[in-house]
C-alpha positions as CSV (number, residue, x, y, z in Angstrom):
1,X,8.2,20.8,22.4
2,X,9.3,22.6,19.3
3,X,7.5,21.6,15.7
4,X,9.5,21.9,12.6
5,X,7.8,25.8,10.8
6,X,5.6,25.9,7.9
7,X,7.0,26.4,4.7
8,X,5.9,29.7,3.1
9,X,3.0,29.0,0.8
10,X,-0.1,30.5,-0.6
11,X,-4.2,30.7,0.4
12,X,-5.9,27.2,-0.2
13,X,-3.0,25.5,-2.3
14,X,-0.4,25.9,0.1
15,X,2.9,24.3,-1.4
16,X,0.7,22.6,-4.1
17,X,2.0,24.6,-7.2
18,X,5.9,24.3,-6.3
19,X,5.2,20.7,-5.6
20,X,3.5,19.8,-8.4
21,X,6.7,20.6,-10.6
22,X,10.2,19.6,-9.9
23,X,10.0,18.4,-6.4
24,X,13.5,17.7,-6.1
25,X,14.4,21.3,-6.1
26,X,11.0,22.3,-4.3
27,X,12.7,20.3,-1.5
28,X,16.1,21.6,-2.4
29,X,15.1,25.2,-2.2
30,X,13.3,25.0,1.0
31,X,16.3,22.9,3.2
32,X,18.3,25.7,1.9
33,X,16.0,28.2,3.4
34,X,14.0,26.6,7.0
35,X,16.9,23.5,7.9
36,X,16.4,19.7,8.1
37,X,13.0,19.7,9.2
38,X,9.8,21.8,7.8
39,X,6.1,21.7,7.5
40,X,4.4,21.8,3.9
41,X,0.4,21.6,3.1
42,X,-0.3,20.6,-0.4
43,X,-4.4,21.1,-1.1
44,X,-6.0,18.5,1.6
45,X,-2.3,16.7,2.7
46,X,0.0,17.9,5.5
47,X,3.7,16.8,5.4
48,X,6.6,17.2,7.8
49,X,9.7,17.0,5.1
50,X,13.1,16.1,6.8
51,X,16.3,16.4,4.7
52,X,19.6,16.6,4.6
53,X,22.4,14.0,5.4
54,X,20.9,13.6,8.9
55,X,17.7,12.8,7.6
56,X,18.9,10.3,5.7
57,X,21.1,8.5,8.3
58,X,17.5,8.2,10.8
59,X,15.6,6.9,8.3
60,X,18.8,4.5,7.5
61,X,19.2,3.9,11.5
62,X,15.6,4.1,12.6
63,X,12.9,4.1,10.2
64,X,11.5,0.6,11.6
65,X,11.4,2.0,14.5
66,X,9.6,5.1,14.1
67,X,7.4,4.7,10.8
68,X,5.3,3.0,9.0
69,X,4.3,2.5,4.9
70,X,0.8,1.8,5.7
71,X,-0.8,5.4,5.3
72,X,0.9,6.1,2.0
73,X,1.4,2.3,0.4
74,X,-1.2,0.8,1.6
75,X,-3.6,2.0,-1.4
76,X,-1.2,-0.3,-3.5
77,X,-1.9,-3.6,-1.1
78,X,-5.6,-3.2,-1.1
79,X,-5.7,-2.9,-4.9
80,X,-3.2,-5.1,-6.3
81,X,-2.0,-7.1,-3.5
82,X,1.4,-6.0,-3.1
83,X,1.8,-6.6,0.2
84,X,5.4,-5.7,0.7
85,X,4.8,-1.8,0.7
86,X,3.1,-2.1,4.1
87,X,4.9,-4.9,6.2
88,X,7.5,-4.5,8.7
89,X,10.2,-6.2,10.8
90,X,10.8,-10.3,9.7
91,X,7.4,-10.3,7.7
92,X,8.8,-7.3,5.4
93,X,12.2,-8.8,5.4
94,X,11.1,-12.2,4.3
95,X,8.8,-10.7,1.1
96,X,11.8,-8.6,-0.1
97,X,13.8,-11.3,0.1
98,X,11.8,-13.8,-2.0
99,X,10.7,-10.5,-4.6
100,X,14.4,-10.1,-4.9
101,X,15.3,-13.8,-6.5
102,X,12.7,-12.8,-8.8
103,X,14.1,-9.4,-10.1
104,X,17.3,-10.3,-10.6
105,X,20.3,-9.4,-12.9
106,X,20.6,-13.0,-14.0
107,X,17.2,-13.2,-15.6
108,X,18.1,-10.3,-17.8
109,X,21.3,-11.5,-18.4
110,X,19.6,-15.1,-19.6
111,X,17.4,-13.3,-21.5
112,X,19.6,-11.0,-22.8
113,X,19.3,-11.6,-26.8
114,X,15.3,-11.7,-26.5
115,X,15.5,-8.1,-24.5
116,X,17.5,-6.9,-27.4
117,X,16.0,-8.4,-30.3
118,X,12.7,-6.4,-29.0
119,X,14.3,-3.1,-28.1
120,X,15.9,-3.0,-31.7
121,X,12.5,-3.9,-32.9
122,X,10.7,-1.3,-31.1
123,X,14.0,1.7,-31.7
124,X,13.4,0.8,-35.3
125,X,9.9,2.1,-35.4
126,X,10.8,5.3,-34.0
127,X,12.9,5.6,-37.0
128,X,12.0,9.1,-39.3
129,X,9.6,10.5,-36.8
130,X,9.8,14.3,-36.3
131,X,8.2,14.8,-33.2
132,X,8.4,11.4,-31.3
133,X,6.6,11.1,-27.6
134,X,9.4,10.9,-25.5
135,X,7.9,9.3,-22.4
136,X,5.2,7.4,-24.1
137,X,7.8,5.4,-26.0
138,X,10.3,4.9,-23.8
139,X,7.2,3.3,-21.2
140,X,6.2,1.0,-23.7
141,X,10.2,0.0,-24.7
142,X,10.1,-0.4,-20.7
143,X,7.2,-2.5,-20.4
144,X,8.4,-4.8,-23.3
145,X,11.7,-5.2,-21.5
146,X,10.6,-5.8,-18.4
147,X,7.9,-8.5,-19.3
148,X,10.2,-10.3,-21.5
149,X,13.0,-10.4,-18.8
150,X,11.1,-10.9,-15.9
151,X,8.1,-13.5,-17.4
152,X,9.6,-14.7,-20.7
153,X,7.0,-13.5,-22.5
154,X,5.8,-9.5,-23.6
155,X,2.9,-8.0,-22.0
156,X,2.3,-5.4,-24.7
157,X,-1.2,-6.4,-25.2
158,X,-2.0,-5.1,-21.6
159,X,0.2,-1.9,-21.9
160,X,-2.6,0.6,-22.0
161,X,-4.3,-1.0,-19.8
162,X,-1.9,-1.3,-16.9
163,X,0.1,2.2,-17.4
164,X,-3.7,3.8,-16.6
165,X,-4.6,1.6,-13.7
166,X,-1.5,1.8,-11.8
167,X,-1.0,5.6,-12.5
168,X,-3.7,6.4,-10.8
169,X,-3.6,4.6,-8.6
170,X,0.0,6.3,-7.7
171,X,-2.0,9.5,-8.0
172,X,-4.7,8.5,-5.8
173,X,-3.1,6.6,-3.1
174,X,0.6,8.2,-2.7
175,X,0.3,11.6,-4.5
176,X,-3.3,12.6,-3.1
177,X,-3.7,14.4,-6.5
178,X,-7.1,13.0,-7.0
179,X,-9.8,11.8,-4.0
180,X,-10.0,8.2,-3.0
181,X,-13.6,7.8,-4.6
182,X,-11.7,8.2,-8.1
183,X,-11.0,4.3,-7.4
184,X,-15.0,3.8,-7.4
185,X,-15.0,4.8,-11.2
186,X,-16.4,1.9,-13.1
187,X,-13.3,2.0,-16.0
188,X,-10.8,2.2,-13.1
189,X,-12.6,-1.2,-11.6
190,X,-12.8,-2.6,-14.7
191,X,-9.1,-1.7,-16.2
192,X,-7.8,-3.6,-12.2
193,X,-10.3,-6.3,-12.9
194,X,-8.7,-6.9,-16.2
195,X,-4.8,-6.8,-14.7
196,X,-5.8,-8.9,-12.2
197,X,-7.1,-11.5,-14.2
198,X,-4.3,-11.4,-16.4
199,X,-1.6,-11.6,-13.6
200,X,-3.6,-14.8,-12.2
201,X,-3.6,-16.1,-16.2
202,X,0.2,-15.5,-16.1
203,X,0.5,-17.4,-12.7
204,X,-2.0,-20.3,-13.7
205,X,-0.8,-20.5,-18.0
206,X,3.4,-21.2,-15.7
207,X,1.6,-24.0,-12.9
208,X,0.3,-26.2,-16.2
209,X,3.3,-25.4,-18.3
210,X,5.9,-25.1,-15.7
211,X,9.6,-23.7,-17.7
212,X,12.9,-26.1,-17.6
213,X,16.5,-24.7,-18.0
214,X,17.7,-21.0,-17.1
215,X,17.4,-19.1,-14.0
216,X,13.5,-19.0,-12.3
217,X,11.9,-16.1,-12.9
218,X,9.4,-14.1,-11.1
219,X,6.2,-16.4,-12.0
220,X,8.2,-19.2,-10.6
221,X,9.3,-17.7,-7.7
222,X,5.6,-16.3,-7.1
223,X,4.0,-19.5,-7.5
224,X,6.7,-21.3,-5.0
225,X,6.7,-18.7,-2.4
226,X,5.4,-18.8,1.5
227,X,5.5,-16.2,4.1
228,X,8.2,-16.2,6.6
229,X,6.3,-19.3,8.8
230,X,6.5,-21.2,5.7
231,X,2.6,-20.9,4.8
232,X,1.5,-20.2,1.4
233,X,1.0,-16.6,0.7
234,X,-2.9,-16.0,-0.8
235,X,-3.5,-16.0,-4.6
236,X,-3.6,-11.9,-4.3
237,X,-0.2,-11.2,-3.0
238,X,1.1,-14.2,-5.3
239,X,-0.8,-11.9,-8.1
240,X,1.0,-8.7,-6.5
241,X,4.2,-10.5,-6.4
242,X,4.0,-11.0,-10.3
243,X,2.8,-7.7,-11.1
244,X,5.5,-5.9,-9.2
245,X,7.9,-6.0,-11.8
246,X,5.6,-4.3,-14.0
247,X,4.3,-1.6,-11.7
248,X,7.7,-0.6,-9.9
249,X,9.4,-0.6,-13.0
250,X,8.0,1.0,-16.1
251,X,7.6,4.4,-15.0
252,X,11.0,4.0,-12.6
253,X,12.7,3.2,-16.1
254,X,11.2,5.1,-18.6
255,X,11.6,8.5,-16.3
256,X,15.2,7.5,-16.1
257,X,15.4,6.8,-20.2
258,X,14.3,9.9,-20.8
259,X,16.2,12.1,-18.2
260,X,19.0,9.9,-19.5
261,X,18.4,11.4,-23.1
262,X,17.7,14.8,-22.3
263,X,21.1,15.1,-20.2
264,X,22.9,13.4,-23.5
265,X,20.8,16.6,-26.3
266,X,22.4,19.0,-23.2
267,X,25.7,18.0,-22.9
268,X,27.0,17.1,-26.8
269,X,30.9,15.9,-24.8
270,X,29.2,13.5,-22.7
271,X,27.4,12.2,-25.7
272,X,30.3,12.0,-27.9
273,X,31.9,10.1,-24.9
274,X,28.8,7.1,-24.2
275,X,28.0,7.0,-28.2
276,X,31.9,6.0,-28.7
277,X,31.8,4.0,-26.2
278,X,28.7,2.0,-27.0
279,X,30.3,1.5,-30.5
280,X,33.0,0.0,-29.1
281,X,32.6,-3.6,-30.1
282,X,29.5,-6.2,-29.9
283,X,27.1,-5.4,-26.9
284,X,26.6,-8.3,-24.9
285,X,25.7,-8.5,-21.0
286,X,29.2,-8.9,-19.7
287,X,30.1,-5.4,-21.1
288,X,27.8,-3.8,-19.9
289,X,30.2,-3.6,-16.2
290,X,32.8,-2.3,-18.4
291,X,30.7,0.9,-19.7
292,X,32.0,3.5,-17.6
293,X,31.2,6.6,-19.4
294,X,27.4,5.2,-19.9
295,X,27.1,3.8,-15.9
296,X,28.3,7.2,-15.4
297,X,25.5,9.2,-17.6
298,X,22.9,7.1,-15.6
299,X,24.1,7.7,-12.0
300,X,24.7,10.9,-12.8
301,X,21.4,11.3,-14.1
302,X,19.5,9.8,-11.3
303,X,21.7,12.1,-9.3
304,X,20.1,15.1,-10.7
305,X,16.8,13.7,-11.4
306,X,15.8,10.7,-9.3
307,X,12.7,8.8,-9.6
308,X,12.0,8.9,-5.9
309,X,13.1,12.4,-4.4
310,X,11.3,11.4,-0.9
311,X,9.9,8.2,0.7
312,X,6.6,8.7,2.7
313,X,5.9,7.1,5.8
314,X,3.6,7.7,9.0
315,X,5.1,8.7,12.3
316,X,4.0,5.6,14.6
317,X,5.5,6.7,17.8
318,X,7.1,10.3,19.1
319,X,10.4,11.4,18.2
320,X,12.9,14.1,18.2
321,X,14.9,15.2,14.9
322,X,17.4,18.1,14.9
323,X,16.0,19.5,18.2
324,X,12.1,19.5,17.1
325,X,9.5,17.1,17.9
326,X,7.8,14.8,15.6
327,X,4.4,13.7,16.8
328,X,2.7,10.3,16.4
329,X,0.4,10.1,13.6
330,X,1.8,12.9,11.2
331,X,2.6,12.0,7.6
332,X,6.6,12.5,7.3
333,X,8.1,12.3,4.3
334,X,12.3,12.3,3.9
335,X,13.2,14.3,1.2
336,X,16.7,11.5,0.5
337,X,17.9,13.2,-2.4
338,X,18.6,16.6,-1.0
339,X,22.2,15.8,-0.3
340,X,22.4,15.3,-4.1
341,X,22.6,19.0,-4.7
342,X,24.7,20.3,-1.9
343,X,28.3,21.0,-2.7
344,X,29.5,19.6,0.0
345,X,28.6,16.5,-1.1
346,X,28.6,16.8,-4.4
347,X,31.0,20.2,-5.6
348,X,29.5,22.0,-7.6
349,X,26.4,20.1,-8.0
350,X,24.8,22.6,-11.1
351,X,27.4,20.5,-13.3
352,X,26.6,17.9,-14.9
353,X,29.2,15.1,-14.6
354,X,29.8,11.5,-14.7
355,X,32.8,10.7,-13.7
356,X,31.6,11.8,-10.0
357,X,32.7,9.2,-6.9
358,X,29.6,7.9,-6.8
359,X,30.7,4.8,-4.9
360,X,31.8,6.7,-1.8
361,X,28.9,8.8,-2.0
362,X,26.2,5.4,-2.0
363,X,28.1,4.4,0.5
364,X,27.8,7.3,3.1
365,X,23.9,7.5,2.1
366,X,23.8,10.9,0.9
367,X,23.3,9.2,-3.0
368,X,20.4,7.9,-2.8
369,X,17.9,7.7,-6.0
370,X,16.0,4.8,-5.1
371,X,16.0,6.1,-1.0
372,X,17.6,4.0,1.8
373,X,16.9,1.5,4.5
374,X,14.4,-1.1,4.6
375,X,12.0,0.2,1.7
376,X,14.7,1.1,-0.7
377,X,13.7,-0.2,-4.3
378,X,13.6,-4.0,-5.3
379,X,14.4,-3.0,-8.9
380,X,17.3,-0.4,-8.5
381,X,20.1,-2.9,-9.6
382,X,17.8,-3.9,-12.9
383,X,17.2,-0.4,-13.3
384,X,21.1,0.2,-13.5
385,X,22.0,-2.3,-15.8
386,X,18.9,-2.0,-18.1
387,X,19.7,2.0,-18.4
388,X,23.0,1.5,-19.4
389,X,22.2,-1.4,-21.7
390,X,19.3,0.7,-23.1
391,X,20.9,4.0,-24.4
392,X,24.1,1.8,-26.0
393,X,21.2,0.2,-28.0
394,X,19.5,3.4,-28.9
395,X,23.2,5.2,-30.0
396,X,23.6,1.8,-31.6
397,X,20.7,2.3,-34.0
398,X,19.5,5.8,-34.0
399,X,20.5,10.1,-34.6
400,X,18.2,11.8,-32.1
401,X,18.1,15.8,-32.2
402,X,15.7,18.1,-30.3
403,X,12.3,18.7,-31.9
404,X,12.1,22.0,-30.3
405,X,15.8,23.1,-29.3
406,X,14.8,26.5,-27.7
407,X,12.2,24.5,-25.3
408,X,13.0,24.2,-21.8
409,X,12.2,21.0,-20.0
410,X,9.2,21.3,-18.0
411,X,9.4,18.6,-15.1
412,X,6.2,17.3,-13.8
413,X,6.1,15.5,-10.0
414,X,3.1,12.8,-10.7
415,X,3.2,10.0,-11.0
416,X,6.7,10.4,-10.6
417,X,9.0,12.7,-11.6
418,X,9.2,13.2,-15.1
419,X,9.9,15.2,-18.1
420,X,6.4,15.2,-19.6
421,X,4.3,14.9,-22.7
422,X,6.2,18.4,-23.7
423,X,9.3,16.6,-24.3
424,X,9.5,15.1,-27.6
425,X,12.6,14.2,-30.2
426,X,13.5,14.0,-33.8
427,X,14.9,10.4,-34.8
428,X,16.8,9.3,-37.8
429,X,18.4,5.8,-38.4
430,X,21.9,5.0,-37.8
431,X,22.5,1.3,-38.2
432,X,20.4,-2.0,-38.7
433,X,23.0,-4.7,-37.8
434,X,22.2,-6.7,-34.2
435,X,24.1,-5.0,-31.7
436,X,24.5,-8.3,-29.7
């Protein structure tokens, strides 16, 4: 029985360095050197990576079978009740199901003129700032979006408070950057204490003032749901369910904002291109499917810099991959967004371009941003449409130009990928009329 070899790495860190960087092409580099299948020891974790196309088609074809979430997710059940990470089979089936009425392109799209009244508010501050926070800005604009789409209402009071929590807890229970005890620390107890209470405020504030008209939204479909044998689910996974908007979804966008905008200050055609385009009349939801230079710019950029390079799991049973043997009980993780930078999926993969066949591509599972199978993301479609709908506002309303032109971006792995506190942009106004 033949196990996958061990990545070249260094005394004590291992792989730690490369990882901790851009991933992507950490996992890029080494397919290209050791195959589909290779070993990698990052500090105090031990991975078995598998990529490639194959690699994606067995976690597409098999992944129930042979895996489970619980090792690498299970940190966000016990701490915030979201429950859906770890299940399998009909249970798992059932949650997604009910968390997906409740993450819908239809709330945005009823909400639509409340989403942009506060993105134009928020753009509008950025206005005249030399050296603007790329990331931090663009996770706040995601919060605000996503609270006001997914609850009715903004949850900007609680930003600090939950970007903190739930980043570490990302960094605790899925990166393994910091040791479990870190989640002892009294602020950490008290910042959850204080999301948890205000997800069950939420939940309680919609029971005694339930909403009439327009589409139900995630507080309704939390406070309505029951597990797959028609049982109420418990008070904490109803409190997951509402926070898992919120927790999936701000980083998830505001990475994507901001690779969207860097790929736009590096490529001055395609901006021309999506800023036209964006200018091209009133934006309102229905022409947001008829965008096909800015649907382009984000696939393309979740091509080349997707917010989950690699889903985690834990082998439950044996298995064979590509003539080695994967033991029970190893931490596996499927490196799905390899195939995004091989030619022979994508030609020449080193350009940048959006008018790629990205259709035919999702379709064969070797594009895949958000992964594939049963855990691929709840949010992706939201994520779409809000990226799209987000940079048309921001061309809309606003110059932006490199604070530091001759800086290259520096791309940083936790919490998830992203361009960093490094990254930062010079803003000008453009226009002040609604864009709606």
């Amino acid at each position: 029985m033949t196990l996958p070899p061990a990545a070249p790495g260094i005394p004590v860190l291992g792989n730690a360095l490369r990882m901790m960087g851009d991933v992507q092409q950490f996992f890029v580099d080494t397919y290209r050197e050791m195959g589909p299948a290779y070993r990698v020891r990052a500090l105090n974790q031990a991975f078995v990576i598998l990529a490639g196309e194959q690699a994606n088609r067995f976690l597409l074809e098999h992944g129930d079978e042979v895996f489970s979430s619980e090792e690498s997710f299970g940190g966000l059940n016990r701490e915030f009740g979201m429950r859906v990470h770890v299940l399998r089979g009909r249970p798992h089936r059932h949650l997604r199901k009910v968390l997906a009425t409740g993450l819908s392109r239809d709330l945005l799209a009823a909400r639509w003129d409340d989403v942009v009244a506060e993105s134009e508010r928020l753009f509008d501050e950025w206005r005249g700032q030399p050296a603007l926070p790329v990331v931090d800005r663009f996770q706040r604009l995601a919060a605000a979006q996503l609270s006001i789409a997914l609850t009715g209402s903004s949850s900007a009071a609680q930003f600090e408070t939950l970007r903190s929590a739930f980043e570490l807890v990302l960094d605790v229970t899925i990166a393994g950057k910091w040791p479990a005890a870190t989640l002892r620390w009294p602020a950490y107890r008290r910042a959850r204490a204080q999301i948890l209470s205000f997800a069950r405020a939420a939940l309680e504030q919609r029971a005694t003032h339930p909403r009439t008209g327009g589409p139900r939204d995630l507080l309704d479909r939390a406070l309505d749901a029951v597990d797959e044998n028609g049982e109420p689910y418990p008070m904490d996974v109803r409190a997951g369910m509402a926070l898992q908007g919120y927790f999936a979804g701000i980083n998830t966008l505001a990475y994507l904002y901001s690779f969207m905008l860097h790929a736009l200050l590096q490529n001055p055609d395609v901006l021309a291109r999506v800023t036209a385009e964006a200018d091209d009349g009133p934006l309102a939801f229905d022409r947001l499917r008829h965008m096909p230079a800015s649907q382009g710019l984000a696939l393309e950029t979740l091509r080349v810099y997707p917010p989950a390079p690699g889903s985690a799991r834990t082998v439950t049973k044996d298995f064979e991959f590509e003539g080695f043997h994967i033991e029970k009980g190893r931490r596996v993780l499927v490196a799905t967004s390899v195939p995004h930078q091989l030619p022979e999926h994508f030609p020449d993969p080193a350009r940048f371009d959006i008018d790629r066949d990205f259709a035919s591509a999702r379709k064969a599972s070797v594009y895949a941003p958000f992964s594939v199978g049963s855990h691929t993301c709840l949010g992706a479609g939201m994520t779409e449409v809000l990226s799209v709908a987000t940079i048309a506002l921001m061309l809309r309303r606003l110059t932006v130009t490199p604070s530091q032109p001759e800086r290259p971006l520096r791309i940083t792995a936790t919490p998830g990928p992203n361009p960093g506190k490094r990254f930062k942009v010079a803003v000008e106004g453009r226009r002040s009329h609604s864009s709606v």
